[in-house]
C-alpha positions as a printed Julia matrix, in Angstrom:
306×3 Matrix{Float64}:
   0.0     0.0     0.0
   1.5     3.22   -1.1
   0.51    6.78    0.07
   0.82    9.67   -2.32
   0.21   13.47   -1.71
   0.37   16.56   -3.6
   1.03   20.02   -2.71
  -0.84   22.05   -4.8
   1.86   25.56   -3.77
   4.85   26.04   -1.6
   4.26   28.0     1.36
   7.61   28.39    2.61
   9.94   30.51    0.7
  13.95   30.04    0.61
  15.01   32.7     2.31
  18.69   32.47    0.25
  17.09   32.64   -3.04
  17.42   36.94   -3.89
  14.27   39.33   -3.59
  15.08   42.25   -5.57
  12.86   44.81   -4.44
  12.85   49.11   -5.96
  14.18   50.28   -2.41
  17.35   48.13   -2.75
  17.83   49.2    -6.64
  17.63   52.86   -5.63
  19.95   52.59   -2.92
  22.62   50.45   -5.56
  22.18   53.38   -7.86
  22.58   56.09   -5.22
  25.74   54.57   -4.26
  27.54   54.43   -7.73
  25.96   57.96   -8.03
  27.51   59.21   -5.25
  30.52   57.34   -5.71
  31.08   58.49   -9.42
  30.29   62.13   -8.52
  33.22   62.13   -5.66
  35.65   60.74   -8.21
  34.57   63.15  -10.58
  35.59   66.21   -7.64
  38.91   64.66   -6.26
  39.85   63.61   -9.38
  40.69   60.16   -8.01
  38.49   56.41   -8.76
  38.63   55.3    -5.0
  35.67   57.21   -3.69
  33.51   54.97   -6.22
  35.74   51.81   -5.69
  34.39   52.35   -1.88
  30.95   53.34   -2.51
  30.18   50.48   -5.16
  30.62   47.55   -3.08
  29.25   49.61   -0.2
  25.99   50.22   -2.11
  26.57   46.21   -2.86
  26.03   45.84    0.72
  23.2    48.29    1.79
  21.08   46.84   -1.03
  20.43   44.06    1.59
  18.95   46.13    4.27
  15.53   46.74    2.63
  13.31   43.76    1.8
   9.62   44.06    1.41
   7.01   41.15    2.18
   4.08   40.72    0.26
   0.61   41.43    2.02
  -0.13   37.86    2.49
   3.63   37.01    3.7
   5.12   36.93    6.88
   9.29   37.24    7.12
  10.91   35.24   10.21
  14.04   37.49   10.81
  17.06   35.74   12.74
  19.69   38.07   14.45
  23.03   36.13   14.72
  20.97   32.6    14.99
  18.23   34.17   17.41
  14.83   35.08   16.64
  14.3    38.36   16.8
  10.36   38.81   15.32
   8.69   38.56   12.43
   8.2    41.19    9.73
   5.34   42.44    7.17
   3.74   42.83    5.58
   5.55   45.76    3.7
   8.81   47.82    3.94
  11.55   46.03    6.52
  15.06   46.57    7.17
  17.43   44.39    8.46
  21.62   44.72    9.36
  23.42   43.22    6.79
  25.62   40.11    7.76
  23.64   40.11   10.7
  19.87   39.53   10.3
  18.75   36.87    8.38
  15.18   36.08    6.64
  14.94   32.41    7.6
  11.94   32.09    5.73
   8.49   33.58    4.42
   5.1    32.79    5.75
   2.78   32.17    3.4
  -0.81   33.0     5.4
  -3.28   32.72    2.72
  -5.56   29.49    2.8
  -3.73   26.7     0.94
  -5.18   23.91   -0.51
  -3.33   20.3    -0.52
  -4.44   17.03   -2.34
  -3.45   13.59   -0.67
  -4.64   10.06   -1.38
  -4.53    7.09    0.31
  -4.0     4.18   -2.47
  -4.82    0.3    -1.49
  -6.15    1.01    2.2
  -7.87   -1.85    4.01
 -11.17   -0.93    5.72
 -12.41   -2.49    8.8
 -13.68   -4.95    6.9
 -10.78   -5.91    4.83
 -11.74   -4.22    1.46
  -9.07   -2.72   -0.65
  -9.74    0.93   -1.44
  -8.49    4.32   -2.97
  -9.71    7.6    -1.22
  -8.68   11.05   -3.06
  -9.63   14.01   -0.83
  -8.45   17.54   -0.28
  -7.28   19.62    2.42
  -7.68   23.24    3.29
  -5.55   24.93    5.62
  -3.8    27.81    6.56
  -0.8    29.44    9.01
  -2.38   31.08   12.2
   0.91   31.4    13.85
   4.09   32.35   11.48
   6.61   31.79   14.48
   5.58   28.23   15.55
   5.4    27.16   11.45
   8.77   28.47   11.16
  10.43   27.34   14.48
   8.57   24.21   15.67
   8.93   21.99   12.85
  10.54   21.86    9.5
   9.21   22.38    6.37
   5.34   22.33    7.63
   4.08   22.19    4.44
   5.48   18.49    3.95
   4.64   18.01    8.12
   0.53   18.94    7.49
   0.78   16.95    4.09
   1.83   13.85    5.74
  -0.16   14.21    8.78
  -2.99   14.25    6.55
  -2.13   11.27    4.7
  -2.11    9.51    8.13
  -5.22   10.44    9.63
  -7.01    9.38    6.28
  -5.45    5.78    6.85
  -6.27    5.75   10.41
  -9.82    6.89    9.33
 -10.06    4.09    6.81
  -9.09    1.4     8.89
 -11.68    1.57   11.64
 -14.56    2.5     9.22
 -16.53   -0.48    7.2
 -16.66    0.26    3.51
 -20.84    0.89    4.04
 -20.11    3.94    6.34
 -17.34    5.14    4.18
 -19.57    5.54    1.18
 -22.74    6.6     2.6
 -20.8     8.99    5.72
 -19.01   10.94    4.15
 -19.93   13.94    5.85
 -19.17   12.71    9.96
 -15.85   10.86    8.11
 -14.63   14.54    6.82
 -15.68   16.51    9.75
 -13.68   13.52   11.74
 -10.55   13.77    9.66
 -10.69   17.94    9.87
 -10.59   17.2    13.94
  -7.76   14.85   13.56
  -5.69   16.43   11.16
  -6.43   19.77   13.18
  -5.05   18.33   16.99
  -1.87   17.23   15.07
  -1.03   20.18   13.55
  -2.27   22.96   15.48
   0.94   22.56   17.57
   2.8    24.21   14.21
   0.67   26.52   14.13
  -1.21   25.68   11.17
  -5.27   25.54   11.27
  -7.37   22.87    9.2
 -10.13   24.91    7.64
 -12.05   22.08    6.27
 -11.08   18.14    5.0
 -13.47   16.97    1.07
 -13.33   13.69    0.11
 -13.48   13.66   -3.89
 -13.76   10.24   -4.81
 -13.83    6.94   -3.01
 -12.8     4.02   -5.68
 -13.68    0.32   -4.91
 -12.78   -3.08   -6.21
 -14.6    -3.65   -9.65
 -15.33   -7.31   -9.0
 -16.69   -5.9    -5.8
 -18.62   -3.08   -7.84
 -20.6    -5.77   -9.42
 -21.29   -7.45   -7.04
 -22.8    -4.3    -5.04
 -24.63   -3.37   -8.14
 -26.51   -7.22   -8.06
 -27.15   -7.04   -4.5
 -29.19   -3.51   -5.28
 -31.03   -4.66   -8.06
 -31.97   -7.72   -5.99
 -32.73   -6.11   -2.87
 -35.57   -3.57   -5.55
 -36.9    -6.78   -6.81
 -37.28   -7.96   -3.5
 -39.45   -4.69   -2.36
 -41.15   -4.32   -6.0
 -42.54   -8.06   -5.19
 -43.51   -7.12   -1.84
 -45.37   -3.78   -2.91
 -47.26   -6.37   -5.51
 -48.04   -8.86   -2.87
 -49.39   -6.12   -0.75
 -51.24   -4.62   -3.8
 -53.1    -7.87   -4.48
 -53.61   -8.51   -0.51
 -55.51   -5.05   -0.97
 -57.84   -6.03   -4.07
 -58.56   -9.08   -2.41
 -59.85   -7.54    0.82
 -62.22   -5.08   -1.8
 -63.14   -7.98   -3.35
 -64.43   -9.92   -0.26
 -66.18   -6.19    0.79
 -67.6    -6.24   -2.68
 -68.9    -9.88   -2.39
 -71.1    -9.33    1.1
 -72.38   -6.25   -0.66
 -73.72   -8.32   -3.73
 -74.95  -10.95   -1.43
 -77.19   -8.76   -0.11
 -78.12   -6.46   -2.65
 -79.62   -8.73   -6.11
 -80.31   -4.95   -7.75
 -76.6    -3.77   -7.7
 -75.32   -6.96   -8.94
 -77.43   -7.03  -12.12
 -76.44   -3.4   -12.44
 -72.6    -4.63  -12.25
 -73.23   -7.53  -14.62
 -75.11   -4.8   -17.28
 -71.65   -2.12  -16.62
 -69.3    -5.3   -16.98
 -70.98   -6.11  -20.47
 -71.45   -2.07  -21.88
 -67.71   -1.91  -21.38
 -66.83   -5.19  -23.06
 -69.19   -4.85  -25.77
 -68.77   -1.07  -26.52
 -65.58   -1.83  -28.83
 -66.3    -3.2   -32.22
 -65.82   -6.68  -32.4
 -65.32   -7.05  -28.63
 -65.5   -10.69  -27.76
 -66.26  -11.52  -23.71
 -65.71  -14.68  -22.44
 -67.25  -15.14  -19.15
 -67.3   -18.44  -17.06
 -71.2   -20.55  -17.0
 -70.43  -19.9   -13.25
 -70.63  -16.22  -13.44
 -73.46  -16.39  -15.99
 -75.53  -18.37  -13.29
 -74.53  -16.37  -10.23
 -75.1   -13.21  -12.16
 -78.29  -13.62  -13.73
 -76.16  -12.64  -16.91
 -78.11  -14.94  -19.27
 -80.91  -13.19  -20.41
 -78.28   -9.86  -20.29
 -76.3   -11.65  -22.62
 -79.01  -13.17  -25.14
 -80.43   -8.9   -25.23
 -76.85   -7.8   -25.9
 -75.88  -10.89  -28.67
 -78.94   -9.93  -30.38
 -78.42   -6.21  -30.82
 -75.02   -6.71  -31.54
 -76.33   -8.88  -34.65
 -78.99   -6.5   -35.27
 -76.52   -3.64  -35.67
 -73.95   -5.88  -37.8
 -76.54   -6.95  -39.93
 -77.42   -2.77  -40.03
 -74.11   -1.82  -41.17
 -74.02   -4.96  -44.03
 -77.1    -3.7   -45.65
């Protein structure tokens, strides 16, 4: 089982790696200025032999940090504070920018690949994380490279969520699962000073021998209830037709009347043809019905010949 994450920025800036900011330039240019202007009076190239390299090293007093950007600002190996957003100075050869705080909300995508539920089924779980830096001094002295700490201590919590959850509650909970993995992910790296804003889970992938055989088990279990709303459906005519007996029994008038509707609506059709049981035809009184109707069904066929 393999783990895999990706970081979708860097939030943690090299420090080494050169800013060049208009402040700096200006004072570069002021110095060979200056420096070329004083050679020009004396008549002599050492004032801007001195100021050149001088301007080399003021350049590195100014920096700037973006609004977004925190600068962690070590004094001979010591922390001193933390900077920004805006114009800074520091002493050259002195202070050092350890690194820059990225405090916008960051987004970072980890999977977990081949994870083993609780009950032993196989699975690959994408998801995404959303955090961000409440505290620029504890990312930047309490652990290295947080970035790569929150990443992994996401990947981590997502196994340890998979592994006590059955495959059922992992695909229907998805919901308590995330708001569990924000709470998890949160208590391990609040200590760095980083806050988990919220934990999605984009797509949980499952065995495809085991996809089929989830997709039989849900067409059998809506057989199973489309039989049982049919059983209960003929339970239910049944009962009427037991109610609708008694009321026959006792009523001669009505069932002639039912025998005379049950003939109109078989008969209306041209060429309707009713077959009806002797039994019903002696229960029903439906002879003499049917002899009235046969006849003016001939009479009108014979009608229409002519």
């Amino acid at each position: 089982m393999t783990v895999a994450f990706l970081a979708s920025r860097r939030t943690q800036y090299n420090a080494d790696a050169p800013r060049v900011n208009v402040v700096a330039i200006l004072i570069l240019l002021g110095s060979v200025v200056i420096g070329a202007l004083l050679s020009v009076l004396v008549g002599n190239p050492i004032p801007f032999i001195i100021m050149l390299p001088l301007g080399g090293v003021l350049m590195q007093s100014p920096r700037v940090a973006q609004q977004w950007e925190r600068a962690v600002v070590l004094r001979l190996g010591r922390f001193t504070g933390l900077r920004g957003p805006g114009l800074f100075w520091v002493i050259p050869f002195v202070d050092t920018v350890s690194s820059w705080i990225d405090q916008r909300t960051i987004t970072t995508s980890f999977a977990a690949e081949q994870t083993l539920t609780a009950d032993t089924v196989p699975v690959n779980v994408d998801a995404v994380l959303f955090w961000m830096v409440h505290d620029a001094q504890k990312a930047a002295l309490e652990v290295q490279e947080y970035a790569q700490a929150v990443s992994w201590a996401a990947q981590t919590a997502l196994r340890d969520i998979i592994g006590r959850t059955e495959l059922t509650q992992l695909l229907r909970g998805r919901e308590r699962i995330e708001t569990e993995l924000q709470a998890l992910i949160d208590q391990r790296s609040n200590p760095w000073g980083v806050t988990v804003s919220s934990v999605e889970m984009r797509d949980v992938v499952i065995p495809t021998a085991l996809q089929d055989a989830m997709s039989r088990e849900a067409q059998a279990a809506r057989e199973k209830a489309a039989r049982i709303i049919l059983g209960e459906a003929e339970l239910a005519i049944a009962h009427s037709f037991a109610e609708a007996s008694k009321e026959y029994l006792n009523n001669p008038t009505a069932l002639h009347l039912r025998a005379m509707n049950m003939l109109y609506e078989g008969l209306k059709e041209k060429g309707a043809m009713m077959i009806i049981p002797s039994s019903a035809v002696e229960s029903m009184g439906m002879g003499g019905l049917m002899g009235a109707a046969a006849l003016a069904q001939q009479q009108l066929t014979g009608g229409q010949a002519k």
